[in-house]
C-alpha positions as a Markdown table, in Angstrom:
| # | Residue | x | y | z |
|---|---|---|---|---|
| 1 | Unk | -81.7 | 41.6 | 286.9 |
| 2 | Unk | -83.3 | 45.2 | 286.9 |
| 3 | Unk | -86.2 | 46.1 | 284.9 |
| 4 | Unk | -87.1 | 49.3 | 282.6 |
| 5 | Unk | -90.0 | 51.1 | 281.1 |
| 6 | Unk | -89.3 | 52.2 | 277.3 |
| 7 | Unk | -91.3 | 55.1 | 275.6 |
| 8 | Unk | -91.4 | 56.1 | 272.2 |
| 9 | Unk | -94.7 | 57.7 | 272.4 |
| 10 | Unk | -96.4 | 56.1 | 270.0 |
| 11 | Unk | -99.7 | 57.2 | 268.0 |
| 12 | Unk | -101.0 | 55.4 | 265.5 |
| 13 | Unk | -103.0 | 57.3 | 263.1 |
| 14 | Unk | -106.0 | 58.4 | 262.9 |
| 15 | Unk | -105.2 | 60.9 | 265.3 |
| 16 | Unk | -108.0 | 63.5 | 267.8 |
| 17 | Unk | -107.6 | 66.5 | 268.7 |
| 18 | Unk | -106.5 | 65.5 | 272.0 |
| 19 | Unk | -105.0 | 62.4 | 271.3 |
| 20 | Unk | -101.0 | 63.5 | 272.1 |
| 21 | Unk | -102.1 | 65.2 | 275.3 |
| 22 | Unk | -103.8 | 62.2 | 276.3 |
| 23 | Unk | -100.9 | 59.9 | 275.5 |
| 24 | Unk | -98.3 | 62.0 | 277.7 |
| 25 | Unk | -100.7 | 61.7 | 280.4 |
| 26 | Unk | -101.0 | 58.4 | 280.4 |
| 27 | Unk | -97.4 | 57.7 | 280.1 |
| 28 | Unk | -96.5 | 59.7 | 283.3 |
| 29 | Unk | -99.4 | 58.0 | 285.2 |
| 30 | Unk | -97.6 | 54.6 | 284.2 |
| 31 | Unk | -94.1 | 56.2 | 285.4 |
| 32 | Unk | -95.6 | 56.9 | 288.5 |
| 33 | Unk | -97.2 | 53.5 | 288.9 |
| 34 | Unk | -93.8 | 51.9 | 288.3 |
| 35 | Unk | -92.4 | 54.2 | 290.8 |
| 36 | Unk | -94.6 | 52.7 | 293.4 |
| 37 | Unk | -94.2 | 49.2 | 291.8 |
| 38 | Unk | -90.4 | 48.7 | 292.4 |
| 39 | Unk | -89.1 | 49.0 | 288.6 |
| 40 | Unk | -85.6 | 50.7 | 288.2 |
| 41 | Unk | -85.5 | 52.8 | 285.3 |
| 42 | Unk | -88.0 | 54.8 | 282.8 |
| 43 | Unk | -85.9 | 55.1 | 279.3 |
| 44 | Unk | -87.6 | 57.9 | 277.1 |
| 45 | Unk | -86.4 | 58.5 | 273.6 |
| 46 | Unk | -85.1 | 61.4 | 271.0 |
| 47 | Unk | -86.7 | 61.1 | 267.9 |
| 48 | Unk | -87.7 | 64.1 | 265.2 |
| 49 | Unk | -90.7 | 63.6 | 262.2 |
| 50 | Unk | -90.9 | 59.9 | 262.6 |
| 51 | Unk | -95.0 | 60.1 | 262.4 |
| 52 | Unk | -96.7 | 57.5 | 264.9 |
| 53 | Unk | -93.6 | 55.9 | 265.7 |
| 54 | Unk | -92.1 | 57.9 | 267.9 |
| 55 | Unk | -94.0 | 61.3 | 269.2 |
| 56 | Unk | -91.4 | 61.8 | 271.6 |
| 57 | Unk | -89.0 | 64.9 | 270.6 |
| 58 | Unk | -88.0 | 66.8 | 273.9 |
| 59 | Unk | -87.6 | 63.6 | 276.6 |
| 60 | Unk | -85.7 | 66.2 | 279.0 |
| 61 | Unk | -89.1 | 67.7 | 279.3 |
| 62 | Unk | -91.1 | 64.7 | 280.0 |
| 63 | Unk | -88.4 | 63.1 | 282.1 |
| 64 | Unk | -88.8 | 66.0 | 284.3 |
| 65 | Unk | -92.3 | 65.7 | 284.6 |
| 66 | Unk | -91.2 | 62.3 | 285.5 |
| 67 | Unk | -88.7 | 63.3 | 288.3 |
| 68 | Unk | -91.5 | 65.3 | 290.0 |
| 69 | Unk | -94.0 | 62.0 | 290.2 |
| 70 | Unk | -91.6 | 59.9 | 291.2 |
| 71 | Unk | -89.2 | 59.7 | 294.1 |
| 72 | Unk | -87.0 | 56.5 | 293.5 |
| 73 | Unk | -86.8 | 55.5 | 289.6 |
| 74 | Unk | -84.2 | 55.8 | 287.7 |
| 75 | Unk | -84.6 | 58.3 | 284.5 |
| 76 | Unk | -82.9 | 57.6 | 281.1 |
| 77 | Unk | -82.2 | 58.9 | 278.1 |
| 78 | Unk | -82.6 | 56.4 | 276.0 |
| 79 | Unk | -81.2 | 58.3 | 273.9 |
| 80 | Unk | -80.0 | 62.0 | 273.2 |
| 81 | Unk | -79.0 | 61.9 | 270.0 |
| 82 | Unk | -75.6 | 64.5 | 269.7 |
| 83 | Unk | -74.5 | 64.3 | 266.4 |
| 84 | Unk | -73.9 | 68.6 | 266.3 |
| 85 | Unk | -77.0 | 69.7 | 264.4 |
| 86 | Unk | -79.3 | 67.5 | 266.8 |
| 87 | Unk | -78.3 | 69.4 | 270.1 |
| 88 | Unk | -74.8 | 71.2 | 271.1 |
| 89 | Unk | -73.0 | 69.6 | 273.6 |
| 90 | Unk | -73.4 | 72.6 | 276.0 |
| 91 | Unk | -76.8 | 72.1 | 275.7 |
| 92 | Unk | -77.2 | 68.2 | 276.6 |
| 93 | Unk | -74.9 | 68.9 | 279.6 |
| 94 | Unk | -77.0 | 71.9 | 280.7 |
| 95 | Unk | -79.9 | 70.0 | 280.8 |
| 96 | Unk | -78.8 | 66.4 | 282.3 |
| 97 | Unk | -77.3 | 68.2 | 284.9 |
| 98 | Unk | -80.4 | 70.1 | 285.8 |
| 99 | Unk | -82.9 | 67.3 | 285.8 |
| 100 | Unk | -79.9 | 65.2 | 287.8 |
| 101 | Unk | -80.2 | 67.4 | 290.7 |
| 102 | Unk | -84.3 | 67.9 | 290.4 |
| 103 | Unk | -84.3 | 64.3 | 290.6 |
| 104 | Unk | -81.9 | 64.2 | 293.1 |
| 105 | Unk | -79.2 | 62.1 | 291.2 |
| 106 | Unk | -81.4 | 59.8 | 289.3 |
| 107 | Unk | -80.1 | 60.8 | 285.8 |
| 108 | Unk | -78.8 | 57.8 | 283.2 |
| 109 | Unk | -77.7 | 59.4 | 280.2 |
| 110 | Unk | -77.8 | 57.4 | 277.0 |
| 111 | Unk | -76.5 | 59.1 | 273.5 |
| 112 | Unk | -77.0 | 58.3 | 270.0 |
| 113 | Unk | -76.5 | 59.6 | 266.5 |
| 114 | Unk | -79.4 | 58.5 | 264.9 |
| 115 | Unk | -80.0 | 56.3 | 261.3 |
| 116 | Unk | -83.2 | 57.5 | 259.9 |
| 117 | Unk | -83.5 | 59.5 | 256.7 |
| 118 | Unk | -86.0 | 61.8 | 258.0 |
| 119 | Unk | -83.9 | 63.2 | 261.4 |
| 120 | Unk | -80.4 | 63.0 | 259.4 |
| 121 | Unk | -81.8 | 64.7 | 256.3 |
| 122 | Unk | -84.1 | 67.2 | 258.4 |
| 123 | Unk | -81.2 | 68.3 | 260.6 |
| 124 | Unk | -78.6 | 68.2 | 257.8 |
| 125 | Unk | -76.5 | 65.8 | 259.0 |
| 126 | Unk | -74.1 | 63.4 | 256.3 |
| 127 | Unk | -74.9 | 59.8 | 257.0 |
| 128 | Unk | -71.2 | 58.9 | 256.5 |
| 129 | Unk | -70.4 | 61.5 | 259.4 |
| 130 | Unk | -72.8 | 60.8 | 262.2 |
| 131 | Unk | -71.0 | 58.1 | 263.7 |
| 132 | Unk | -67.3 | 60.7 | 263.8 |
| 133 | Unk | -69.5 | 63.3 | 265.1 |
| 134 | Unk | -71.5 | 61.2 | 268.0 |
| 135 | Unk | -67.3 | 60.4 | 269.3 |
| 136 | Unk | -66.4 | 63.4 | 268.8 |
| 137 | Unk | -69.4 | 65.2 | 270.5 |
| 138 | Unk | -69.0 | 62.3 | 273.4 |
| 139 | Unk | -65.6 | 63.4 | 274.4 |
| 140 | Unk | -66.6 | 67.3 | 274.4 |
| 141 | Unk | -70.0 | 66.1 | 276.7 |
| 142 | Unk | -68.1 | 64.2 | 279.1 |
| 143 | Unk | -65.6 | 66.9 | 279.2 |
| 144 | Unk | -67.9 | 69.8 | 279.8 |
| 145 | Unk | -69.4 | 67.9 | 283.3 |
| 146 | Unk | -65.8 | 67.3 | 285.0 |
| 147 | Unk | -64.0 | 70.3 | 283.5 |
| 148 | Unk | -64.3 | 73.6 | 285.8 |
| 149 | Unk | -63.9 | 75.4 | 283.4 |
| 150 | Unk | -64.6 | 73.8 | 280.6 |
| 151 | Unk | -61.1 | 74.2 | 278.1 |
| 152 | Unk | -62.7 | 74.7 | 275.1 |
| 153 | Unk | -62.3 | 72.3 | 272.5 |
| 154 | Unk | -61.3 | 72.6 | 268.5 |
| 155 | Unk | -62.1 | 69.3 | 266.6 |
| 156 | Unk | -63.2 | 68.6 | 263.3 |
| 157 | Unk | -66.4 | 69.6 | 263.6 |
| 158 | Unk | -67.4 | 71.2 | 266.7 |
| 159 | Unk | -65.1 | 74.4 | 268.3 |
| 160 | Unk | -66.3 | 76.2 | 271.4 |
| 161 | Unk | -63.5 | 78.7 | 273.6 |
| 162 | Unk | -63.0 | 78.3 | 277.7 |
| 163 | Unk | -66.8 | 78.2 | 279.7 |
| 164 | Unk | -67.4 | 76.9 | 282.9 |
| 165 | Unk | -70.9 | 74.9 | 282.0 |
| 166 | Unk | -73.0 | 75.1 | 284.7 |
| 167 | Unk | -74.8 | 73.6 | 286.6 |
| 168 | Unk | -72.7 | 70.7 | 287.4 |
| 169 | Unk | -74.7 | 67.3 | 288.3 |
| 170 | Unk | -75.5 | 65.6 | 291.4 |
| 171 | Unk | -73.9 | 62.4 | 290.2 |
| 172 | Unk | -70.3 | 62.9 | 290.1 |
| 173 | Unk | -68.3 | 62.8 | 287.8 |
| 174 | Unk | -71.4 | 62.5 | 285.5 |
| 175 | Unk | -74.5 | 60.7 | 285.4 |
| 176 | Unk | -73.9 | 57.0 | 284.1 |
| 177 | Unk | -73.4 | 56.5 | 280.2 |
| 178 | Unk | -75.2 | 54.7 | 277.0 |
| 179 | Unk | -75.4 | 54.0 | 273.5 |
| 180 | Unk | -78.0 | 52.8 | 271.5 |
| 181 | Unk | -76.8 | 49.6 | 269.8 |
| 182 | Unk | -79.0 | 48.1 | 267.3 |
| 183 | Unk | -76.1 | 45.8 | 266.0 |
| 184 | Unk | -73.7 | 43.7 | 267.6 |
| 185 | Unk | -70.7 | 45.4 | 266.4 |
| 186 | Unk | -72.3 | 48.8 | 268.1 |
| 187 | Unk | -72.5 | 46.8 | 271.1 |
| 188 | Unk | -68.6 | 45.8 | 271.4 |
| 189 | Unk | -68.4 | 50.0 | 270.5 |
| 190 | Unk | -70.1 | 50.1 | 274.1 |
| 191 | Unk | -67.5 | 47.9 | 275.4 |
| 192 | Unk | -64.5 | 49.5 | 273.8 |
| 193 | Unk | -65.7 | 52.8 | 275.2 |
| 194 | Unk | -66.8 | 51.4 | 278.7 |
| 195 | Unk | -70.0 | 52.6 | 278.4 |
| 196 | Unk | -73.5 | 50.9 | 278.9 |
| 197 | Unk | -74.9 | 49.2 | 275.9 |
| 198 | Unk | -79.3 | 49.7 | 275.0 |
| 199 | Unk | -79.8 | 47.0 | 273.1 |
| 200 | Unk | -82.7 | 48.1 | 270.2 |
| 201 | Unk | -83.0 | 44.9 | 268.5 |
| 202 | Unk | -85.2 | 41.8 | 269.3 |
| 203 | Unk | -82.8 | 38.7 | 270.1 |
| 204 | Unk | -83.2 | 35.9 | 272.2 |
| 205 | Unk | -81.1 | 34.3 | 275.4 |
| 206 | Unk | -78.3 | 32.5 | 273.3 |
| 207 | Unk | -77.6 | 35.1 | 270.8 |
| 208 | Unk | -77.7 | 37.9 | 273.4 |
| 209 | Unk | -75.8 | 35.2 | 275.6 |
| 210 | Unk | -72.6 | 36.0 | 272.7 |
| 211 | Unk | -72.8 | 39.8 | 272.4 |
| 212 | Unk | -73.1 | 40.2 | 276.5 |
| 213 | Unk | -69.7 | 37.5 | 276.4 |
| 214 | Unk | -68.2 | 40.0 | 274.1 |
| 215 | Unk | -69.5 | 42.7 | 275.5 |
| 216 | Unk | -67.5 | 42.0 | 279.0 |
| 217 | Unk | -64.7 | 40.6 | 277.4 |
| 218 | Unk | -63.6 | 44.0 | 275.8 |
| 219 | Unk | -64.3 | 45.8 | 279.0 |
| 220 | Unk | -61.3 | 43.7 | 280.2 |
| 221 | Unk | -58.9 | 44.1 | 277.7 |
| 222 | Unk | -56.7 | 46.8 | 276.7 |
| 223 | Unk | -59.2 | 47.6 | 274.1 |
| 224 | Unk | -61.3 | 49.5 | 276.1 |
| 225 | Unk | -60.2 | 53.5 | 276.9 |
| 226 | Unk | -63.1 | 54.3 | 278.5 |
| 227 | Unk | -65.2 | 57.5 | 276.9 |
| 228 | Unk | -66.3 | 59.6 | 280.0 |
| 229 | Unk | -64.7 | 59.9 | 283.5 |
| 230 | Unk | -66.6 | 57.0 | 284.7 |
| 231 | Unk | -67.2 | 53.5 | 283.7 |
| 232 | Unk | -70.5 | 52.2 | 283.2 |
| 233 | Unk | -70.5 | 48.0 | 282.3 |
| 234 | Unk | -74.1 | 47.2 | 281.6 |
| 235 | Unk | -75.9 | 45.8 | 278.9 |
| 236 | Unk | -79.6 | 45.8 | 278.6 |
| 237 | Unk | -82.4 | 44.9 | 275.8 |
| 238 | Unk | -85.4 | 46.1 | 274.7 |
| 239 | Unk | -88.9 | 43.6 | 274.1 |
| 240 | Unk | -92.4 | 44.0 | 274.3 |
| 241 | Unk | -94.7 | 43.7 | 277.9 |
| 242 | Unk | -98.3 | 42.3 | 277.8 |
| 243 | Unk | -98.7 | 40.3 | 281.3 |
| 244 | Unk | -101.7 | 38.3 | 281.9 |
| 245 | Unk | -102.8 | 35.5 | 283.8 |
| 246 | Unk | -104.8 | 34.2 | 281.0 |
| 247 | Unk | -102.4 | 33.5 | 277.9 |
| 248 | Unk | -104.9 | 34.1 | 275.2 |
| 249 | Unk | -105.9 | 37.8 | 277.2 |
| 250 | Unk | -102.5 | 38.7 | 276.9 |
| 251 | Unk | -102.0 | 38.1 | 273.0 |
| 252 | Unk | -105.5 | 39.8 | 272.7 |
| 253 | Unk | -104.2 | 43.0 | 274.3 |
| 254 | Unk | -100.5 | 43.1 | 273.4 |
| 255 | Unk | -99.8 | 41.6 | 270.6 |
| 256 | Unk | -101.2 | 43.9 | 268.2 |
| 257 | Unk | -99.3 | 47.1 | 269.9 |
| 258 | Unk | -96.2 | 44.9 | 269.8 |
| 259 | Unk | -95.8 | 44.2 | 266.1 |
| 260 | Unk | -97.1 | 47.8 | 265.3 |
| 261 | Unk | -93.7 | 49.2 | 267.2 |
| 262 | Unk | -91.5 | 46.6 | 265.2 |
| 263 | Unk | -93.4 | 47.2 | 261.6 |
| 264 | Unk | -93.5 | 51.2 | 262.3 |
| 265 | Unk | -89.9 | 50.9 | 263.1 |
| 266 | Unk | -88.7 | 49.7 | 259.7 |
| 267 | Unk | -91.1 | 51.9 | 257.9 |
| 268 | Unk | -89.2 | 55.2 | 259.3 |
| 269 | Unk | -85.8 | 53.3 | 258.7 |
| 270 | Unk | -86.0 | 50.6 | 256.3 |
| 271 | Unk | -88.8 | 50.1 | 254.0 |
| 272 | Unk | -91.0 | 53.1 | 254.1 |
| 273 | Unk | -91.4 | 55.2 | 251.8 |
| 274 | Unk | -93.2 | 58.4 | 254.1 |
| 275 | Unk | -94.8 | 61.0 | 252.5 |
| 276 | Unk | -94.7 | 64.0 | 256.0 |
| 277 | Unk | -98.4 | 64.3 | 256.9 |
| 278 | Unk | -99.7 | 61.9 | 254.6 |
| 279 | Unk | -98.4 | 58.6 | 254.8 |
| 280 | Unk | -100.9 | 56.0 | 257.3 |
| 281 | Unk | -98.6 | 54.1 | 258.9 |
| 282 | Unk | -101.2 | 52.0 | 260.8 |
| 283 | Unk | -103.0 | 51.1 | 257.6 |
| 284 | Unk | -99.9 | 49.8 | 255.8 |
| 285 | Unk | -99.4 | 47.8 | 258.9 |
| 286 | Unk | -102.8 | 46.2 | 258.6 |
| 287 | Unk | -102.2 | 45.4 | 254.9 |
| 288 | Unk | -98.6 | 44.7 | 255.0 |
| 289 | Unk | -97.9 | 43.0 | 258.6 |
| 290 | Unk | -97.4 | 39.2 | 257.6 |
| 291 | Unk | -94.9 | 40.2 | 255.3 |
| 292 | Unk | -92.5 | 41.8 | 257.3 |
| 293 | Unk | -92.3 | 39.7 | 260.5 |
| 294 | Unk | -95.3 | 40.5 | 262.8 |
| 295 | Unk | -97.5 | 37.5 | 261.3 |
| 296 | Unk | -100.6 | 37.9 | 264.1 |
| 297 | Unk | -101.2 | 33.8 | 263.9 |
| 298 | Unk | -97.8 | 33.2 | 264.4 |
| 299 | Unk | -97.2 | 35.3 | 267.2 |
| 300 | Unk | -100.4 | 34.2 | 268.8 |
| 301 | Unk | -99.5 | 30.6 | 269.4 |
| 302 | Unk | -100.4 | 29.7 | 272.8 |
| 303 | Unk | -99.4 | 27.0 | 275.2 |
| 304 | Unk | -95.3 | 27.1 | 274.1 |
| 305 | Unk | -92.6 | 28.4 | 276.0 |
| 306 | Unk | -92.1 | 32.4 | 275.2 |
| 307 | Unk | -89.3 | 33.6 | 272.8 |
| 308 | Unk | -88.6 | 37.0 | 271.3 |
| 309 | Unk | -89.9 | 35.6 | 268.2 |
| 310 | Unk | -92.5 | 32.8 | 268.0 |
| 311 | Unk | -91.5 | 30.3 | 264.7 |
| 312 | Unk | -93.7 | 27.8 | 262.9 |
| 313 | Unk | -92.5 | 25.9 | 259.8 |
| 314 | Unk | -89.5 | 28.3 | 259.6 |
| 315 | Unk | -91.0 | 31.5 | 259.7 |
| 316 | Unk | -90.9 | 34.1 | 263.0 |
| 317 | Unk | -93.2 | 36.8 | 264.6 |
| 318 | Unk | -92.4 | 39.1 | 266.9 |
| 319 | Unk | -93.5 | 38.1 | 270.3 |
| 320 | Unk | -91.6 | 39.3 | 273.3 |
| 321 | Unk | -92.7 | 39.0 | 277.0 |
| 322 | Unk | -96.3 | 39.0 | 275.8 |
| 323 | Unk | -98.1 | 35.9 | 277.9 |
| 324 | Unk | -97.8 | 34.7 | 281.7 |
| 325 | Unk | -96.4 | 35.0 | 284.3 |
| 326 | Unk | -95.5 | 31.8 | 284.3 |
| 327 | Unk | -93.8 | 32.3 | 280.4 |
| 328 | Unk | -92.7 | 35.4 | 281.2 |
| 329 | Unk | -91.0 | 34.0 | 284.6 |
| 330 | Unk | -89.3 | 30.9 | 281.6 |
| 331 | Unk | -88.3 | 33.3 | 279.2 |
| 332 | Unk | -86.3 | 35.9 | 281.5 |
| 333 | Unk | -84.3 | 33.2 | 283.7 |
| 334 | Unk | -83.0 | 33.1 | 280.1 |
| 335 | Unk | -81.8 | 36.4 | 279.5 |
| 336 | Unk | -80.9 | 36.2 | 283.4 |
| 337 | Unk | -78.6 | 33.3 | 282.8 |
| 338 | Unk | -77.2 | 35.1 | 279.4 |
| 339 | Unk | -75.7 | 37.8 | 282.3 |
| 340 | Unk | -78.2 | 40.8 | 280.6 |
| 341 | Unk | -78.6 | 43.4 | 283.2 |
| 342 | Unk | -81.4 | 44.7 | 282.5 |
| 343 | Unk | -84.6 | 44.6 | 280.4 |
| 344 | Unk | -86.7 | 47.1 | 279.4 |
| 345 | Unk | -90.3 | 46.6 | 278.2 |
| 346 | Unk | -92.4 | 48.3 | 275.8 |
| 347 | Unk | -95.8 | 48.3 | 277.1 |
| 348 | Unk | -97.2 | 51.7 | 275.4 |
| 349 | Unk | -97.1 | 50.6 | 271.8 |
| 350 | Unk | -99.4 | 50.8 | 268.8 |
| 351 | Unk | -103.0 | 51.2 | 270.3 |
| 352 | Unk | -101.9 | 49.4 | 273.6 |
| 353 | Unk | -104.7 | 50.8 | 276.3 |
| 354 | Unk | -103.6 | 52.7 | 279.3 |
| 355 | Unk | -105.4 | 50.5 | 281.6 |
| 356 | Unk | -104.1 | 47.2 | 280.5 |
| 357 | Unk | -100.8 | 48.4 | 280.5 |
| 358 | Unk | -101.5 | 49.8 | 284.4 |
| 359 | Unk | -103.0 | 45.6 | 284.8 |
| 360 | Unk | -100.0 | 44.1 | 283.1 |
| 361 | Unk | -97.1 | 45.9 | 285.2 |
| 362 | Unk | -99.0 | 45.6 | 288.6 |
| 363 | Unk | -99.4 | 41.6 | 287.8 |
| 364 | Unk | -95.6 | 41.3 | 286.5 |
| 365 | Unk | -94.6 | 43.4 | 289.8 |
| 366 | Unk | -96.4 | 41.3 | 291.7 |
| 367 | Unk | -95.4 | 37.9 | 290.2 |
| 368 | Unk | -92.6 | 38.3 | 288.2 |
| 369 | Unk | -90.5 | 40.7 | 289.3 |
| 370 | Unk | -89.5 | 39.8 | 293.1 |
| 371 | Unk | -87.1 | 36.7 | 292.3 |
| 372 | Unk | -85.4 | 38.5 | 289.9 |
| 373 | Unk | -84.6 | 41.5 | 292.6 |
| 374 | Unk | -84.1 | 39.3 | 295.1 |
| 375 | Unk | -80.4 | 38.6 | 294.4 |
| 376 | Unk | -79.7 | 41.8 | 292.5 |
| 377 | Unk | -77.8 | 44.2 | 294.9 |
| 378 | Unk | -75.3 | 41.0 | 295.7 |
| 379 | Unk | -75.3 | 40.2 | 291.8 |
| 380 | Unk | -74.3 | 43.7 | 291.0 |
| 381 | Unk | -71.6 | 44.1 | 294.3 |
| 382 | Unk | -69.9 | 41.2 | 293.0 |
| 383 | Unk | -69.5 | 42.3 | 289.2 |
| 384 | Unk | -68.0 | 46.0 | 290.1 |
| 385 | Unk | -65.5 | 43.7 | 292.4 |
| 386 | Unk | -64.8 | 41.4 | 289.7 |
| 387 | Unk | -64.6 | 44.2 | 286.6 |
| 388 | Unk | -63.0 | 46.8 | 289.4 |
| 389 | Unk | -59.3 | 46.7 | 288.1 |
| 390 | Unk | -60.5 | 46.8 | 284.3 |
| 391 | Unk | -62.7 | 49.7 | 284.8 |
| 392 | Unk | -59.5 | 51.3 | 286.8 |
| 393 | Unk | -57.1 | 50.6 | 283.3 |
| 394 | Unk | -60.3 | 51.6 | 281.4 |
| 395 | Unk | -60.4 | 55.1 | 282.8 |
| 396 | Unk | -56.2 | 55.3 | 283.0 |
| 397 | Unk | -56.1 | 54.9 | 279.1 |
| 398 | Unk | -59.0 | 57.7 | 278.9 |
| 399 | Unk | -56.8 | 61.4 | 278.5 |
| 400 | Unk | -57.3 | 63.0 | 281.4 |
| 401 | Unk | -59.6 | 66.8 | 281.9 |
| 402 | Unk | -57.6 | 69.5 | 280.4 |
| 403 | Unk | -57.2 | 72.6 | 282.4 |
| 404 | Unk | -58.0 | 76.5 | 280.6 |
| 405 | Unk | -55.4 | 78.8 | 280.3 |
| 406 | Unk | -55.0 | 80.6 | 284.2 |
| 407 | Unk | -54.8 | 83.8 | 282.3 |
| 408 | Unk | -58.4 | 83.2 | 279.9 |
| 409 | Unk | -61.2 | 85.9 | 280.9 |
| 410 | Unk | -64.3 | 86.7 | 278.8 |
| 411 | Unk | -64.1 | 90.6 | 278.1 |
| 412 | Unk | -68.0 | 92.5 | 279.1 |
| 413 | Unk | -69.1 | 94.2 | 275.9 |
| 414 | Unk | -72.0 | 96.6 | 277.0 |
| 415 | Unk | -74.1 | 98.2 | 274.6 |
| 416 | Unk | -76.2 | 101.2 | 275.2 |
């Protein structure tokens, strides 16, 4: 099983002057510490106006920063969200292909269309149309990186003549693909489109155990056509990190950080009601914690086995891979034997500190990590062997590139 690092950028309120400088800082000093560590991938979001949730609106910038710490992790958007007021497909190409070759080829490319009010209102984008646009926006993406030139494309919402988009990436024919999946019914999307699947929600082994089943049965069948040039069959899931080799430590310094991500998370897109500039998300939390899932007493059970959420007399709390190594060892041989690929952890949440998050991925490297990796590269040879024909039918069903007219030019216009 591989492992990821996941980064909103989060900033609870109240906020210093420095306070977003120092957080970027820290963030690329734990890239580069899980660089040197072993872990396989850094996922950084796109999010716009979601207030301490997520301070993280240009990711191809920080991921660059990223590519020039680092020398062997993988970098992922996780995700660009392409619905056609977010970003224009030129655009996302443009810039995945240039940090793919600063990064010498290191580039995993996740898309999205988003579900808050705040980034679908504030870029003027029709909830009922996001999901049309994101496959329609897909096909032109994936297009644009195989296509030389590029044949233009007239849909229903996006319409762009013959360009040869440049520069082309170092992974060919494109850097791998995802999509955030917050349900399971965006999951079997993945599937039906042959493209990895980010899991965003908090579910333990047996329920992840059906959607991974479902997952790779629709990468067999005829009902996948796959949505790039490539097929990518992976499915991973998100949870939060605090590692320590006393329990009690662990819950002290994570467990906080780790409710505060779930609670600020359905404030932006479920329950809130934000007022831009105003609202205090980190107080409501305080107040309003208990009722919503992230029950601190709960959560803070010690001694038991580790699941995403910790239940007493009925009722959960979000708890995640927040304990031991030991528990944290128990509760991902679960996900391993689910078949997950990968899991990435949220470590820089809520008022997390920089240097326990430094202490908890050195320990989990150290401890955890290793006997997962051990088996990985043979685990992952066998499952492109086993899924190679699929993925071959996949990609036959998928319309091939389309070639411009051998007669198209682009007519100078100088103006003096």
């Amino acid at each position: 099983m591989k492992f990821g690092l996941f980064y909103e950028h989060q900033l609870p309120r109240p906020w210093g002057p420095d306070s977003e400088h120092q957080l970027l800082k820290d963030a690329l000093d734990q890239v580069e510490l899980a660089d040197k560590l072993g872990l396989d991938c850094v996922w950084e979001v796109e999010h716009h106006f979601l207030e301490e949730y997520s301070h993280s609106s240009a990711p191809e910038v920080f991921l660059a920063a990223c590519s020039q710490r680092t020398s062997r992790i993988r970098l992922g958007h996780g995700i660009v969200q392409i619905p056609f007021n977010f970003n224009h497909p030129a655009r996302v190409v443009e810039r995945a292909a240039t940090l793919d070759l600063i990064s010498d080829g290191r580039v995993e490319l996740g898309t999205g269309e988003s579900s808050s009010a705040a980034e679908l209102e504030g870029f003027l984008i029709p909830r009922e149309e996001k999901r049309d646009q994101w496959t329609e926006a897909l096909d032109a993406i994936t297009r644009m990186f195989v296509e030389e030139p590029f044949a233009g494309y007239k849909g229903r919402w996006f319409d762009m003549p013959v360009r040869n988009v440049v520069p082309k990436p170092m992974q060919r024919p494109h850097p791998p693909l995802w999509v955030a999946c917050s349900r399971r019914e965006t999951i079997h999307l993945a599937a039906q489109n042959g493209i990895g699947a980010l899991s965003f929600s908090f579910i333990e082994p047996d329920e992840a155990k059906t959607w991974v089943d479902d997952y790779y049965k629709t990468i067999q069948s005829e009902e996948c056509v796959a949505g790039g040039f490539a097929v990518n069959p992976n499915i991973a899931v998100v949870m939060p990190l605090m590692c320590h080799a006393d329990e009690e430590t662990a819950i002290d310094r994570g467990i906080d950080g780790g409710h505060f991500f779930g609670y600020s998370l359905i404030h932006h897109y479920a329950i809130g009601q934000h007022r831009p500039g105003i609202t205090n998300i980190w107080d409501e939390f305080q107040e309003k914690r208990s009722l919503f899932g992230f029950d601190r007493d709960i959560a803070s059970q010690t001694g038991d086995s580790l699941a995403a959420q910790m239940v007493q007399q009925g009722t959960g709390s979000l708890r995640g891979a927040v304990g031991t190594p030991a528990q944290l060892r128990q509760l991902l041989k679960g996900y391993e034997a689910a078949g997950v690929d990968q899991v990435i952890f949220v470590g820089q949440a809520g008022n997390n500190r920089h240097e326990h998050i430094c202490e908890s991925l050195e320990l989990f490297a150290k401890e955890v990590m290793p006997e997962f990796h051990e088996n990985e590269e043979r685990r992952e040879k066998e499952k492109l062997e086993r899924l190679g024909p699929a993925m071959e039918a996949a990609l036959a069903r998928r319309d091939p590139p389309r070639k411009a007219p051998e007669d198209y030019f682009i007519q100078a216009a100088m103006q003096i």
